[in-house]
Every structure is written in structure tokens, then in C-alpha cells.
GUBA-271817 format. One line per 8 residues: for each residue z negated, y negated, x of C-alpha. Coordinates in Angstrom, 2 decimals, always signed. Layout:
% GUBA-271817
Z,Y,X  ... .
% end
This chain:
% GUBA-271817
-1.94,+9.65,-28.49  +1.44,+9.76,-26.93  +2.91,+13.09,-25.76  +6.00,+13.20,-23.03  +8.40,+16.43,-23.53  +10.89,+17.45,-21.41  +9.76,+16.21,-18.20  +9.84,+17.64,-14.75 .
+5.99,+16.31,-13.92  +5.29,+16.25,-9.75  +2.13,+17.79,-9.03  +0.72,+17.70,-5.87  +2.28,+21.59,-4.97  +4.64,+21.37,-7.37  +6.75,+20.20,-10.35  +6.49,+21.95,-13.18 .
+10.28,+22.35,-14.90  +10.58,+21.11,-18.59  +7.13,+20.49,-19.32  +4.71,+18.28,-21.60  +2.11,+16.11,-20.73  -0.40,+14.36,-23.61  -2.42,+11.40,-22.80  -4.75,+9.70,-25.75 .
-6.90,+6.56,-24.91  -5.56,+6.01,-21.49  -6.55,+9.59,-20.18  -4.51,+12.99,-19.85  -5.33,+15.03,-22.27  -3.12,+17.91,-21.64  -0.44,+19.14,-20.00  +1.59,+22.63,-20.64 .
+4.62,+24.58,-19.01  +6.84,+24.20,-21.62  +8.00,+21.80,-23.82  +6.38,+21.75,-27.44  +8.62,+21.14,-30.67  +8.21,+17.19,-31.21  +6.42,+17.52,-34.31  +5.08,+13.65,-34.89 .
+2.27,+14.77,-37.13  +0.42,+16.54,-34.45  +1.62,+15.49,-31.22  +1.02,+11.45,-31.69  +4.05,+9.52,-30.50  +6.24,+11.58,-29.01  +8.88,+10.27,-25.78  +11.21,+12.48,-24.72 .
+11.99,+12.06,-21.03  +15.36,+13.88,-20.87  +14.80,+15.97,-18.01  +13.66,+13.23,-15.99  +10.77,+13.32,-13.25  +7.30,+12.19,-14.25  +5.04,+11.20,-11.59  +1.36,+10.06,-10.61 .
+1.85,+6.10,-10.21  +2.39,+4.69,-7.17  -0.67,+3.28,-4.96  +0.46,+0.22,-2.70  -2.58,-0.25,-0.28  -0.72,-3.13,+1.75  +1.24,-5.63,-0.48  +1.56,-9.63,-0.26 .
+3.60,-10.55,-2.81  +7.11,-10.19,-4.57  +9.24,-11.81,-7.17  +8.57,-15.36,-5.41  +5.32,-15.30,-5.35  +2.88,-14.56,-2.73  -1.09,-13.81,-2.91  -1.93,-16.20,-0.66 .
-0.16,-18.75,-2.82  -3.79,-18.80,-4.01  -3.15,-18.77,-7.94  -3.42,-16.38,-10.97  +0.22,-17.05,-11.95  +1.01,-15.28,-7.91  -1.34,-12.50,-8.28  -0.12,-12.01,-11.45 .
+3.72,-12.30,-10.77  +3.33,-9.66,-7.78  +1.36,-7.73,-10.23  +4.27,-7.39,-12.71  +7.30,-7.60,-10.01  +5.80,-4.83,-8.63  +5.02,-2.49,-11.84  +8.96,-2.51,-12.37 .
+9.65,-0.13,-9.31  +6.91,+2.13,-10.11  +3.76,+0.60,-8.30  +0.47,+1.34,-11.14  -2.15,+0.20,-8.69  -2.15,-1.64,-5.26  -4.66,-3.79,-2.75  -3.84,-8.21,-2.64 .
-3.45,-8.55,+0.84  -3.92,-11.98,+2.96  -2.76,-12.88,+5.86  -4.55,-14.95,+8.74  -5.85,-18.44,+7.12  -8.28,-20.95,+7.57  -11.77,-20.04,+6.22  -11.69,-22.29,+3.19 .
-8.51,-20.65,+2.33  -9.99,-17.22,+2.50  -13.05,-18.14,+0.65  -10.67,-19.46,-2.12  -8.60,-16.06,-2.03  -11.94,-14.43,-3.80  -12.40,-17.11,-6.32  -8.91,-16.80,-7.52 .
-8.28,-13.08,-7.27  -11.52,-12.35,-9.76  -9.90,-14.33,-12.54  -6.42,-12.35,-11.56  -8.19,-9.15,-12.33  -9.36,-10.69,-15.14  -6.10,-11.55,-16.79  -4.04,-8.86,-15.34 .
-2.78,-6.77,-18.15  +0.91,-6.59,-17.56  +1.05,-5.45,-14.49  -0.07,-3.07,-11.41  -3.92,-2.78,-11.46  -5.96,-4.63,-8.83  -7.98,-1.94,-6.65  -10.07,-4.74,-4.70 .
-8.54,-6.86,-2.07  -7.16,-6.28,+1.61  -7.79,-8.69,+4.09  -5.30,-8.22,+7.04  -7.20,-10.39,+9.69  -7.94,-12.96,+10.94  -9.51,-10.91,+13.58  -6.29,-9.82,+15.60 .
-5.38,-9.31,+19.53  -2.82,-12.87,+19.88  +0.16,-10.95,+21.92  +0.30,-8.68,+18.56  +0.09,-11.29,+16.29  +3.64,-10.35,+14.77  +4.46,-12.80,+11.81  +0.87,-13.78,+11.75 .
-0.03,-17.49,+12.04  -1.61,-17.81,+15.69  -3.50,-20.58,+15.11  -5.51,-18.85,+12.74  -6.25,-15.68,+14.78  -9.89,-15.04,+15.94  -12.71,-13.02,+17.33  -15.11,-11.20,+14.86 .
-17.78,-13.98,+14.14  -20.56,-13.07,+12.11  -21.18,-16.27,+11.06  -18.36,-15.75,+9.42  -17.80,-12.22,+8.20  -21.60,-11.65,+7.22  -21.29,-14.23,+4.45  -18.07,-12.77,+3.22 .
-19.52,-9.32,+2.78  -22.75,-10.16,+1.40  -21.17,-12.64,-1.66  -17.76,-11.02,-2.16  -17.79,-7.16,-0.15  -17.70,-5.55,-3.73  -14.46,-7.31,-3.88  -12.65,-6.51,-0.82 .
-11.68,-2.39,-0.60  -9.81,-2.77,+2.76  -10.35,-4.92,+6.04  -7.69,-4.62,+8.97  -8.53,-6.39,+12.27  -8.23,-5.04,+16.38  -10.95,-2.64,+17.17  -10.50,-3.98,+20.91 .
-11.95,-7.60,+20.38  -14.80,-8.90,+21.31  -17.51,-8.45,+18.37  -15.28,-5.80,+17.05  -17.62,-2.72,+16.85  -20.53,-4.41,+15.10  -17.78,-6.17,+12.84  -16.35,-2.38,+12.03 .
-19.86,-1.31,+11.41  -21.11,-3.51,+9.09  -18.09,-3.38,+7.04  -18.23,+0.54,+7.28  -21.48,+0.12,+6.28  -20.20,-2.13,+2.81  -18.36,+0.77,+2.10  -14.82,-1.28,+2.66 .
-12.19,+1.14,+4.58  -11.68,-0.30,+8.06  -8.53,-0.12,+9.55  -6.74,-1.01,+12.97  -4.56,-3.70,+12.89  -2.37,-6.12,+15.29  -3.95,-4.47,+18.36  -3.66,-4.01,+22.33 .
-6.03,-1.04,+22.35  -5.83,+1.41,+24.72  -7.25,+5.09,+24.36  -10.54,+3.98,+25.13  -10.63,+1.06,+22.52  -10.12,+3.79,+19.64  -12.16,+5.69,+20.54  -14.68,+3.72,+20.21 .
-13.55,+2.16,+17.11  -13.39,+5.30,+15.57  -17.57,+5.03,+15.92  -17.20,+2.25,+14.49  -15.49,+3.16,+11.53  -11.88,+2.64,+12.33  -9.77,+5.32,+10.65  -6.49,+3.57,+9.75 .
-3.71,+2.55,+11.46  -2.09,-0.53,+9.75  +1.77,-0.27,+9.62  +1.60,+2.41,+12.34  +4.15,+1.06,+15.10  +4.56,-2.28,+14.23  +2.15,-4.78,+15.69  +0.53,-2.52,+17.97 .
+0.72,-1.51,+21.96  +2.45,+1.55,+22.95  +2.24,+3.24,+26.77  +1.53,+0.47,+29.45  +1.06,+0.49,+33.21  -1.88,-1.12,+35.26  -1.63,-0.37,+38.67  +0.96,+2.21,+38.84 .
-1.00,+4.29,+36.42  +0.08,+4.76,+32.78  -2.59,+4.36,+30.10  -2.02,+5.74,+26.25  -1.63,+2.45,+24.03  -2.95,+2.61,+20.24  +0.18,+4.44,+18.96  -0.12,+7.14,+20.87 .
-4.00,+7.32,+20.43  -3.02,+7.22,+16.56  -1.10,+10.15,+16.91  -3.23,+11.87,+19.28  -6.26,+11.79,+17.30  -6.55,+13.56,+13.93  -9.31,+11.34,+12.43  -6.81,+8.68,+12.08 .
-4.30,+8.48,+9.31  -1.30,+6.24,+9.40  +0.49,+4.21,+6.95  +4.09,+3.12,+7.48  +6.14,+1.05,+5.76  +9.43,+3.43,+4.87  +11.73,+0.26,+4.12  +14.15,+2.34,+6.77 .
+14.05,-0.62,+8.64  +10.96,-0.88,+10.18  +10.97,+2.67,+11.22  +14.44,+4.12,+11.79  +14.88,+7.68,+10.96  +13.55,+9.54,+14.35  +10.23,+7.61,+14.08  +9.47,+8.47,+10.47 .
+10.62,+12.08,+11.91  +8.38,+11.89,+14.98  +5.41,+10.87,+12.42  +5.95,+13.37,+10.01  +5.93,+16.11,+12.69  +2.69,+15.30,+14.56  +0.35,+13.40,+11.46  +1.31,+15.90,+9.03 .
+2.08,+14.67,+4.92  -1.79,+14.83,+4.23  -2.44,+11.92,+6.56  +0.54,+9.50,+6.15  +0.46,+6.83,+3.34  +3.57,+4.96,+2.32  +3.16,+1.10,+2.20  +5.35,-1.59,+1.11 .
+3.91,-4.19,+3.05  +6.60,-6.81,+0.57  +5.98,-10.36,+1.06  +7.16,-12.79,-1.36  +11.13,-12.07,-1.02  +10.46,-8.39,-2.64  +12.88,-8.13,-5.60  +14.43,-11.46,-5.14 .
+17.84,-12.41,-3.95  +18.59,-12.46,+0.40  +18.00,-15.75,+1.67  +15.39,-18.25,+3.04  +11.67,-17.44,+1.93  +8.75,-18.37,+2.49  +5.75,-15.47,+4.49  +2.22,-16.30,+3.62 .
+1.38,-19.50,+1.26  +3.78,-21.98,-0.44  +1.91,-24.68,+1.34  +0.91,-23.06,+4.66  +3.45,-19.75,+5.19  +5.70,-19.41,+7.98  +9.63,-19.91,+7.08  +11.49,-16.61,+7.15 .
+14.83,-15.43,+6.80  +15.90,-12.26,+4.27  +18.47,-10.50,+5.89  +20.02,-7.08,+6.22  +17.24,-5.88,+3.70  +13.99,-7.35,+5.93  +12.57,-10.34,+6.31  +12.76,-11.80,+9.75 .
+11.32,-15.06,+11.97  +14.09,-17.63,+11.79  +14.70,-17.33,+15.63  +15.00,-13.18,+14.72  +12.23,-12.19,+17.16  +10.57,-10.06,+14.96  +10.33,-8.79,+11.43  +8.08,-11.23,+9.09 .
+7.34,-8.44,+6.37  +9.36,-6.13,+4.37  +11.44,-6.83,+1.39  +10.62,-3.49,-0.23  +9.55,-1.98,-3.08  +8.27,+1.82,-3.99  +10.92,+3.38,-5.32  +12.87,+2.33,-2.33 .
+9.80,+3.89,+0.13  +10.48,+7.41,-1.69  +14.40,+7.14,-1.42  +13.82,+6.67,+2.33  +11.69,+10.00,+2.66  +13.46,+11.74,+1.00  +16.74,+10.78,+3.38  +15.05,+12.12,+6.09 .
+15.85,+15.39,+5.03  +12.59,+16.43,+6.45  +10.09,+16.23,+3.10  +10.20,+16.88,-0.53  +10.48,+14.98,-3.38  +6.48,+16.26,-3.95  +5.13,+15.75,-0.74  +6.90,+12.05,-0.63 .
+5.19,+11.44,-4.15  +1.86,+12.73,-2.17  +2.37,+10.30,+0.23  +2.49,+7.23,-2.07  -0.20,+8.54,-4.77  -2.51,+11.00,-3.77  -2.99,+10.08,+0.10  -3.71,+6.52,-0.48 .
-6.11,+7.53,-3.44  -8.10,+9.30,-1.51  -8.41,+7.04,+1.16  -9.47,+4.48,-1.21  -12.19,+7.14,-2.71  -10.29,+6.49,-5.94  -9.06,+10.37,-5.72  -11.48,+11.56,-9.06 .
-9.38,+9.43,-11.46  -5.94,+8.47,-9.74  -3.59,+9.84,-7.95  -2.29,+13.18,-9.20  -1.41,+14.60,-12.47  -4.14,+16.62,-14.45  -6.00,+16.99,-16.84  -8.87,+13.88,-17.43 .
-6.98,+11.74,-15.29  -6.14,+8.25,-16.03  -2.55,+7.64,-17.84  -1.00,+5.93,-14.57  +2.61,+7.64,-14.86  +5.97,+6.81,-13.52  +8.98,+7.98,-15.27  +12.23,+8.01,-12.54 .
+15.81,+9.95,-12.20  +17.08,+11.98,-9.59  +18.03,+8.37,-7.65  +14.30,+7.29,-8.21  +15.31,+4.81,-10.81  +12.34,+3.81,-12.33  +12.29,+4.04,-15.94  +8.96,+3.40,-17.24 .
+5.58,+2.36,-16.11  +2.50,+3.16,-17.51  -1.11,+1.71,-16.46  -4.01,+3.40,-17.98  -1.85,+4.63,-21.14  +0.39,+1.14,-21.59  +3.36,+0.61,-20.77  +3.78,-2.25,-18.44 .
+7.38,-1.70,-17.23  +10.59,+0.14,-19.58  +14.11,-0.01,-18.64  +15.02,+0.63,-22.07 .
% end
């Protein structure tokens, strides 16, 4: 039993000033008001957290890597070291994601990540995997590898879903291709969260995905059409379909580089904090030094440049990833000066929970929850970690 006094615990209305929080055998076990006398006998090993905020842990549903090492490097020590990079800026629990490969590679990406989840006990915990394509529209391929970009085939995703679908918790692909709405269906139908990714859709194309099963927008702006003109007339692209249409929620990657301040405003204002979900979206460079890196696999990644806190294409034509990590995600909300320190918290632990249908254990603070905690001062310094009651990450 460990019990935490003196801690200003984020709740999802609230933080409750100065109070306790016990957790025995991974779980919460109680929390109070007020900070109790550390008496040892009866209150287990007591921390004392000094005034400092104590919060759900984070939930990174789009992540590729970190500390020089990238999933689709294709081996335990990668998932691993993202795992741990990770865990030391707050992240308890996140989603491997690929990026466009071969099919051999892909097939080799399940083999690999159920021995990761195996041996992962330093780290952030594995929710199930995310693939990110290959099934994209080509002129919104991004970063992605084009030669690997393709229509739905069921030849192809069929097999995937009936050996490994208990695996994989998130698929992203373009709701607009070809063999796209009986690809969203059957992977609705596996119970995997489909989501809209790298797409040309117009209004018409989501709504029809949304039939489908399509109720995510990956990295909301990036990689996806806006307004365009045929004929003289103006049809509504995918982002302004996502922010039309209330079924959808977003995700956006609050590096403050992908999205400058009046776009994570402009979200904010018309999705509302219930239906935005911080990301990461880090590739391999995330808590390493600036420099050349490396997007996708060792062996069959693109080269990318680290710059001005983003990675970027060599020629600079578009942004290969992001570089960052939670705590920096809540340090951008909260310079907005549009949300609170709760409702940013929300937006990278109880949002994302729910979306994964992970909302009954994870997520928030209270009682029977797991022990997934993040300790953090007023500059969202992350002190501790916790996963499940141990500590995977202490500053101290």
C-alpha cells in the first residue's frame, strides 16, 4: 500500500487542494480532501508530493517511437525503448503505431509486438496496436512511403483481422478509397476503432464513412483536404466535415508546431474539450538531441531532418512527425490561454480512454481505478510515473 499526501490530484471537474490518494495492489483504494498525518503504521508507504499536481496518466493513442528507436524498427529492444522514453514525460499507456510497409513487414509488426507486451515492465503499457495505413489517398500521403500506399484489399486485411484483430485497437486509412466502406465495416465489426486518415474526402465521403464506422480524425489538419473548387463551385473538404459533424472527434498533435495557436483555438471552440484527444504522434527523434533521424524503420524509413522542434523531409516540404512528448502537449494547451490545467489533463487521459473503451479502469482518478498516476509541477515537470502501482519513471 502506498499513500500520496499533499497532492493537488486533477479530477475530471476538478482538483482537489492538499489531498491524499491510497492505492494497494495496483488499484486506488482511496482518496480524501485532506491530507492525513503520515503515520507509516497505517497508511503503508507514505510519499509526500509537496504540493505538487497528481494526475490520471497520460494515454498516447498515436506514437511511433522515441529515444532512437522506432516501432517499426521491428524489435522488442524498439518497442521497449519507446515504451520507457516515453514513461519519463508522463505517458502510462499508449497504441505502437506503423507506418505504410510492405505486407511481410506488417505481418512481422504482430509477431514482434506480442513478445513486447510480454516483456514490457518498465515502461508505458501497450493498449493494442495502431496501424496508420497502408490504405491512404497518394496526394495526402505526407511523410508516408508512397510506394507502399494502397487500396483496401481484402485479401489482405481479412487475414490480418481474423489471426491478429485482438491485437490491433486502432486502424487509420481514407474512408474515400475504393473498398473503403466494407474495409471500415469489417474492422468496425472486430471491434478496432476506425479512424480517417491521409484523406481527399469531401463531405460526401464522410458521410458515408461515418456508416461505416469512421469516427476519428487522425491528426486533424495535417494530411487531409480542406475547401476545394470543381467547377467554380466550392465543396467542404474532410476538415471542415470533421468539424461540422459532431459524431467525429479529433485528435491533434499540440507540439505548437503542427497547429499554431489560432487552429488549436479554432478547434477548441467548435469540437468542444469532450471530443479532442491530444496525440504525440513522436517518431524516433522524441527525446533525443536535433539533428538527422531516421522516420519509419532503421532499414526502410525515410531520412528526416530535426529542426526548430519538428521533424521535417530533408527538402522541408512537409513535417515527417513530431518530436514531442506529453508533458510538452499539456504545456501547449495550457498557452493557449483558452483551457484549464483539468480540461487539458481530460484531453490526454480521459478522452482517449474512452475512445479506446478503456474508460472503466483508466483514465481518471477514483476510487477502484488502476494506479496509473503522474506526479508534475506547476511547469508540468514530470516527476514520477506510475503504471499499475510501480513506478516506472522518478526524477529523484
Amino acid at each position: 500500500m502506498v499513500t500520496i499526501i499533499h497532492a493537488n490530484i486533477i479530477t475530471p471537474s476538478h482538483i482537489i487542494e492538499d489531498g491524499t490518494l491510497i492505492f494497494d495492489k495496483g488499484i486506488i483504494t482511496a482518496i480524501q480532501e485532506k491530507s492525513v498525518a503520515s503515520e507509516k503504521d497505517s497508511l503503508g508507504e507514505v510519499w509526500d508530493a509537496q504540493g505538487q499536481y497528481l494526475s490520471p496518466g497520460f494515454i498516447d493513442i498515436h506514437v511511433h517511437g522515441g529515444g532512437g528507436a522506432d516501432f517499426m524498427d521491428n524489435s522488442v529492444d524498439a518497442f521497449l525503448q519507446v515504451a520507457e522514453t516515453h514513461a519519463r514525460y508522463g505517458t502510462t499507456a499508449m497504441l505502437p503505431t506503423t507506418l505504410t510497409s510492405d505486407k511481410q513487414q506488417l505481418w512481422n509488426t504482430f509477431t514482434v509486438y506480442e513478445q513486447a507486451r510480454k516483456e514490457n515492465i518498465r515502461g508505458a503499457q501497450f493498449l493494442g496496436l495502431h496501424l496508420e495505413g497502408p490504405y491512404f489517398a497518394m496526394n495526402q500521403r505526407g511523410a508516408q512511403d508512397p510506394k507502399y500506399i494502397r487500396d483496401p484489399d481484402p485479401d489482405e486485411y481479412q487475414p490480418i483481422l481474423k489471426k491478429y484483430g485482438h491485437l490491433i485497437a486502432r486502424w487509420s486509412a481514407a474512408p474515400e478509397l475504393p473498398g473503403a466502406d466494407a474495409f471500415g465495416k469489417a474492422v468496425t465489426d472486430a471491434g478496432i476503432l476506425l479512424a480517417l486518415a491521409h484523406t481527399d474526402a469531401l463531405y460526401e465521403d464522410i458521410l458515408r464513412g461515418l456508416e461505416s464506422g469512421y469516427k476519428l480524425a487522425t491528426h486533424f489538419y495535417s494530411g487531409m483536404s480542406g475547401m476545394i473548387r470543381k467547377n467554380a463551385y466550392r465543396y467542404a473538404g474532410a476538415i471542415e466535415s470533421c468539424l461540422l459533424l459532431d459524431e467525429i472527434d479529433v485528435e491533434i498533435i499540440a507540439d505548437g508546431v503542427h497547429l499554431p495557436d489560432p487552429f488549436l483555438k479554432l478547434i477548441l471552440k467548435v469540437k468542444g474539450v469532450d471530443h479532442i484527444t491530444l496525440i504525440t504522434d513522436a517518431m524516433r527523434a522524441a527525446g533525443m538531441p536535433e539533428g538527422n533521424s531516421i522516420l519509419g524503420g532503421l532499414d526502410t524509413g525515410l531520412p528526416v531532418i530535426v529542426e526548430d522542434g519538428v521533424a521535417k523531409l530533408p527538402d522541408r516540404s512537409s513535417f515527417a512527425g513530431s518530436v514531442g512528448t506529453a508533458d510538452r502537449l499539456l504545456r501547449t494547451m495550457l498557452a493557449t490561454g483558452v483551457v484549464s490545467l483539468v480540461d487539458a489533463v481530460k484531453m490526454l487521459t480521459l478522452n482517449p480512454a474512452k475512445l479506446l473503451r478503456v474508460d472503466h479502469e483508466r483514465g481518471c482518478i477514483a476510487k477502484g481505478m488502476r494506479a496509473d498516476l503522474v506526479l508534475f509541477d506547476e511547469h508540468i515537470n514530470i516527476n514520477k510515473t506510475i503504471v499499475g502501482g510501480r513506478t516506472v519513471y522518478s526524477a529523484s
